[in-house]
N, CA, C and O of each residue as an XYZ file, in Angstrom:
380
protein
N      78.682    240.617    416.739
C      78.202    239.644    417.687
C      79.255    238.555    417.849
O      79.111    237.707    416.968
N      80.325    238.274    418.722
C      80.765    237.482    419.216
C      80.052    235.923    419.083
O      79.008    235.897    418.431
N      80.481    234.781    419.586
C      80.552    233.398    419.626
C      80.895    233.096    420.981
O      81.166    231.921    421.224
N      80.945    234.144    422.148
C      81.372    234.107    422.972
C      81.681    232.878    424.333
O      81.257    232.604    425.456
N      82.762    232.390    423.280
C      83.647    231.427    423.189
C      84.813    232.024    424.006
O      84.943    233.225    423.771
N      85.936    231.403    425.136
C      86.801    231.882    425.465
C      87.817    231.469    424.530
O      87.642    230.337    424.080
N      89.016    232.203    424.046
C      89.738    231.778    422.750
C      90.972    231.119    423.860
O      91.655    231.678    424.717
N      90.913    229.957    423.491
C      92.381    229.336    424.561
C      93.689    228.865    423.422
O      93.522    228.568    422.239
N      94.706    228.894    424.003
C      95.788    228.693    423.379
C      96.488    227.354    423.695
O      96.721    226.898    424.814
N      96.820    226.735    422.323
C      96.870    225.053    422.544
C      98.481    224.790    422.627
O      99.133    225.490    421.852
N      99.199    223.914    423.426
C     100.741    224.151    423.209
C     101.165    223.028    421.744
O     100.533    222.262    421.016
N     101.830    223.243    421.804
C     102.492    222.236    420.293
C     102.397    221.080    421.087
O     101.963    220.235    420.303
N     102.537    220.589    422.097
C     102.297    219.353    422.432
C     100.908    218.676    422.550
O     100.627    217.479    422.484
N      99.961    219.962    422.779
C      98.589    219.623    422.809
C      97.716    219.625    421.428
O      96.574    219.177    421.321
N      98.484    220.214    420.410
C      98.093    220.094    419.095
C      98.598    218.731    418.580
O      97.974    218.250    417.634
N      99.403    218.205    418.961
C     100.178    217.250    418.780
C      99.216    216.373    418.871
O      98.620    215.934    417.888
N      98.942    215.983    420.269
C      98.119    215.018    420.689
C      96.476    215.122    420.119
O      95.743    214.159    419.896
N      96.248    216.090    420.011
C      94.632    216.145    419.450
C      94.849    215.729    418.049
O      93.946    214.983    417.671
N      95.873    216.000    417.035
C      95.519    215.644    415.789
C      95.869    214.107    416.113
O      94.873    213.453    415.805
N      97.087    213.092    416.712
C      96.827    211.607    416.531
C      95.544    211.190    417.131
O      94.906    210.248    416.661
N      95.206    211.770    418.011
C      93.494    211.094    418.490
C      92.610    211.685    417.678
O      91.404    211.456    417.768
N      93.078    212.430    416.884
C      91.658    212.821    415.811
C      91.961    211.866    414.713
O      90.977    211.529    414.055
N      93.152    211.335    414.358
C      93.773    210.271    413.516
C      93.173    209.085    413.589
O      93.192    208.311    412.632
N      92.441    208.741    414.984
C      92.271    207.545    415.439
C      93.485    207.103    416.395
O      93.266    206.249    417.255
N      94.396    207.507    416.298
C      95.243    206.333    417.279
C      94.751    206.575    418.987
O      94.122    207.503    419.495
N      95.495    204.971    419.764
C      94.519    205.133    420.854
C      95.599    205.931    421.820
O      96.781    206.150    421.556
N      94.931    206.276    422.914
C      95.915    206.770    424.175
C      97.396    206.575    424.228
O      98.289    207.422    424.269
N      97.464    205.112    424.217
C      98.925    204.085    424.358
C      99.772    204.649    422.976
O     100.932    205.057    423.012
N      99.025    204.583    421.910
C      99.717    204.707    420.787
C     100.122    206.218    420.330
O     101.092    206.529    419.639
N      99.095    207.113    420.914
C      99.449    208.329    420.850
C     100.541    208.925    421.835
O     101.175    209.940    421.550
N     100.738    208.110    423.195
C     102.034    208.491    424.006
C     103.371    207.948    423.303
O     104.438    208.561    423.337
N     103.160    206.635    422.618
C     104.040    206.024    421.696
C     104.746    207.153    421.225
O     105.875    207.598    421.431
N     104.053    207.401    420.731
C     104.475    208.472    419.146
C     105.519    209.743    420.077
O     106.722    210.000    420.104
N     104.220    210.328    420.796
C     105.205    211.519    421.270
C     106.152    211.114    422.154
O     107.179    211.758    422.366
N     105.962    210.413    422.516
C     107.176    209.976    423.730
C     107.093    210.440    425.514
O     107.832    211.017    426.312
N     105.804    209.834    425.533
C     105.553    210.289    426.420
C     104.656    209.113    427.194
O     104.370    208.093    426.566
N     104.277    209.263    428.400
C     103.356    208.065    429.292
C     101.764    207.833    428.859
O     101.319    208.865    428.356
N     101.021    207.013    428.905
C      99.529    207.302    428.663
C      99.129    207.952    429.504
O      98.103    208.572    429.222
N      99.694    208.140    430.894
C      98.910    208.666    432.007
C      98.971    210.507    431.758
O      98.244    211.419    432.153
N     100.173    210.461    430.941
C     100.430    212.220    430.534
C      99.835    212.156    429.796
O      99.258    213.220    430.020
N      99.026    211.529    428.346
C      98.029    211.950    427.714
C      96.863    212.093    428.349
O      96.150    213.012    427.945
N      96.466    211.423    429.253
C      95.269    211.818    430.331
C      95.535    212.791    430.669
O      94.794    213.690    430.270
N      96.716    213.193    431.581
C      96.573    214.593    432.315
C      96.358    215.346    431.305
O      95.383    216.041    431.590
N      96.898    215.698    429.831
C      96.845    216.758    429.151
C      95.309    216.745    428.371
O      94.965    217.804    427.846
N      94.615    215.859    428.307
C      93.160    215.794    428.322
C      92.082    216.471    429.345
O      91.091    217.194    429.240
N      92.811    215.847    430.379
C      91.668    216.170    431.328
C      92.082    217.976    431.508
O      91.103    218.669    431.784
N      93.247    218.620    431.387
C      93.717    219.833    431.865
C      92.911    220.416    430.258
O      92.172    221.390    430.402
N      92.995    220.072    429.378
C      91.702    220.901    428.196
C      90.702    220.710    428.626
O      90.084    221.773    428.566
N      90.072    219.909    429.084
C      88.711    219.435    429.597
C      88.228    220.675    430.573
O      87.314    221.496    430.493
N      89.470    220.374    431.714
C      89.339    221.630    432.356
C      89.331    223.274    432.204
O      88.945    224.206    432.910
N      89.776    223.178    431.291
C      89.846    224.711    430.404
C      89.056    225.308    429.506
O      89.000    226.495    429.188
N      88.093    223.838    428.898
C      87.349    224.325    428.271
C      85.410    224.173    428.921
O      84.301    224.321    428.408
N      85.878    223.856    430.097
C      84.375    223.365    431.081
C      83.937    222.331    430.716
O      82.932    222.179    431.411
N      84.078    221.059    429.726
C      83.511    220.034    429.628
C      83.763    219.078    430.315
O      84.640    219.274    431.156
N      83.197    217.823    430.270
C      83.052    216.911    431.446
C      83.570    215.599    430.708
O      83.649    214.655    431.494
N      83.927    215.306    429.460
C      84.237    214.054    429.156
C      84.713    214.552    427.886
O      84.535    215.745    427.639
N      85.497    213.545    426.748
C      85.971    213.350    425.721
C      85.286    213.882    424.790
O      85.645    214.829    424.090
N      84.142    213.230    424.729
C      82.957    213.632    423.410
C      82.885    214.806    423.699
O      82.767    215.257    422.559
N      82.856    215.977    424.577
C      82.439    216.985    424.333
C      83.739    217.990    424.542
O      83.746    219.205    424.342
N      84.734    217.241    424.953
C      85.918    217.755    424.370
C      86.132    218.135    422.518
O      86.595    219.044    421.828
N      85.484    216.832    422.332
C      86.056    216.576    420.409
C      84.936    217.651    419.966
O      85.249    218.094    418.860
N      83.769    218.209    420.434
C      82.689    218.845    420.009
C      83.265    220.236    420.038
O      83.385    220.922    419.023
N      83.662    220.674    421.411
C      84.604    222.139    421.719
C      85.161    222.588    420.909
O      84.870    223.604    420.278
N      86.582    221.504    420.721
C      87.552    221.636    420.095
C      87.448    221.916    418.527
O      88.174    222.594    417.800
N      86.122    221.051    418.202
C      85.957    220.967    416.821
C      85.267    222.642    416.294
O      85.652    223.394    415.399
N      84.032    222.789    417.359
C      83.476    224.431    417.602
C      84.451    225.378    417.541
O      84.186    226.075    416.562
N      85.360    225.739    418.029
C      86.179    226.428    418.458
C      87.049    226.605    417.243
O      87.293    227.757    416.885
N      87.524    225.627    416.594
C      88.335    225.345    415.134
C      87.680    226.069    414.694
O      88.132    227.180    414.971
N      86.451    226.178    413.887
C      85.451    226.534    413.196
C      85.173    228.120    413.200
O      84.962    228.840    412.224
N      85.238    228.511    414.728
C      84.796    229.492    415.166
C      85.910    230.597    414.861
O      85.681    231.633    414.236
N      87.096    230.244    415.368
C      88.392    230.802    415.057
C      89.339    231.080    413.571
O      90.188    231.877    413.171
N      88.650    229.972    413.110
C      89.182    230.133    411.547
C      89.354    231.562    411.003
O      88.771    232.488    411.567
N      89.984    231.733    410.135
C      89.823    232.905    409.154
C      88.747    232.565    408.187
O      88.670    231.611    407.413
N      87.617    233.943    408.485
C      86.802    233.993    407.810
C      85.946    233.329    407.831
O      85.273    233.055    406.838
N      85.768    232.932    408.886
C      84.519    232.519    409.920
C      84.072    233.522    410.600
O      83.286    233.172    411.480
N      84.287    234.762    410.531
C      83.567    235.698    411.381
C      82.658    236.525    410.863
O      81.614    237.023    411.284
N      83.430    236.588    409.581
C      82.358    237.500    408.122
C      81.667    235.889    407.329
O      81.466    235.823    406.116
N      81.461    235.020    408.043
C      80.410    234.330    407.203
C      81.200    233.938    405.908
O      80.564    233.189    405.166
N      82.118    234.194    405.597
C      82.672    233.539    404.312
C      83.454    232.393    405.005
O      83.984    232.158    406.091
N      83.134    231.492    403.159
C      84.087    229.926    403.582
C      85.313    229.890    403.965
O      86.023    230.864    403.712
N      85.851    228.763    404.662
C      87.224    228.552    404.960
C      88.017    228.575    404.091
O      87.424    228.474    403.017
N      89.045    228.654    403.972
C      89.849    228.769    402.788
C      90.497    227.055    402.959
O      90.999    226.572    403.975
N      90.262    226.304    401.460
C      90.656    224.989    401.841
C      89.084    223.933    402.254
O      89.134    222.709    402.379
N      88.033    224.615    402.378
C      87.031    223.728    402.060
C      85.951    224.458    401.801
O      85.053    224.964    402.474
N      86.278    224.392    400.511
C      85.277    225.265    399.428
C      85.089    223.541    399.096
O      85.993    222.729    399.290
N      83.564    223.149    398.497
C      83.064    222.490    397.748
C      83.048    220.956    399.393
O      83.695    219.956    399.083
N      82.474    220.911    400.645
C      83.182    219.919    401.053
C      81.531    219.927    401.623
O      81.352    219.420    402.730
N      80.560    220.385    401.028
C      79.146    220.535    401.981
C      78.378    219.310    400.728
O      79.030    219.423    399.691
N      77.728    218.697    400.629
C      77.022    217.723    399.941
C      75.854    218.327    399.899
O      75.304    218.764    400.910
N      75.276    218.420    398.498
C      73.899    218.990    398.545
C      73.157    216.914    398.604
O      73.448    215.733    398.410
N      71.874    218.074    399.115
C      70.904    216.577    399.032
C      70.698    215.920    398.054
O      69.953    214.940    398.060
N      71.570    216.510    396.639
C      71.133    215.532    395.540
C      72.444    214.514    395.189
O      72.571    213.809    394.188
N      73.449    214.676    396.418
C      74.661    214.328    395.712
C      74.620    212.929    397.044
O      75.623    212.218    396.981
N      73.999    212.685    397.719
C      73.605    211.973    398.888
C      73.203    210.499    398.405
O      72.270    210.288    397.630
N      73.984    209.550    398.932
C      73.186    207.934    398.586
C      71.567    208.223    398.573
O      70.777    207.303    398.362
């Protein structure tokens, strides 16, 4: 049974930019870095946006985050990720 998810391919510049905005840094500061305009971090937002059918940011970060998840190794047979074993909190370990 599929996740039937379209599997899209991210360029090194677009991996680039999703991990400093997953960092927190803002638009301005993330063109900083790469060297590039804020208005080109928009376009390269809105052109995932467009690729992945969503309509705004938040459900960009939701996609993107789905899609991670979905694609992983060993996410397909139901076994853990490799690298976050132990990262689920049982309810007794909870404030």
């Amino acid at each position: 049974m599929g996740t039937g998810l379209r599997k899209i391919t991210l360029s090194e510049r677009e991996r680039e930019l999703i991990a400093l905005l997953s960092q927190g840094h803002t638009d301005v500061a993330a063109a900083e870095q790469l060297g590039i305009s804020p208005r080109s971090v928009t376009n390269i937002l809105r052109s995932l946006m467009d690729r992945l059918g969503v309509d705004n940011r938040f459900q960009l970060g939701l996609a993107l985050g789905f899609l991670r998840k979905a694609h992983a190794p060993g996410a397909a047979a139901g076994r853990p990720v490799p690298g976050r074993e132990g990262t689920t909190a049982s309810p007794e370990s909870r404030p």
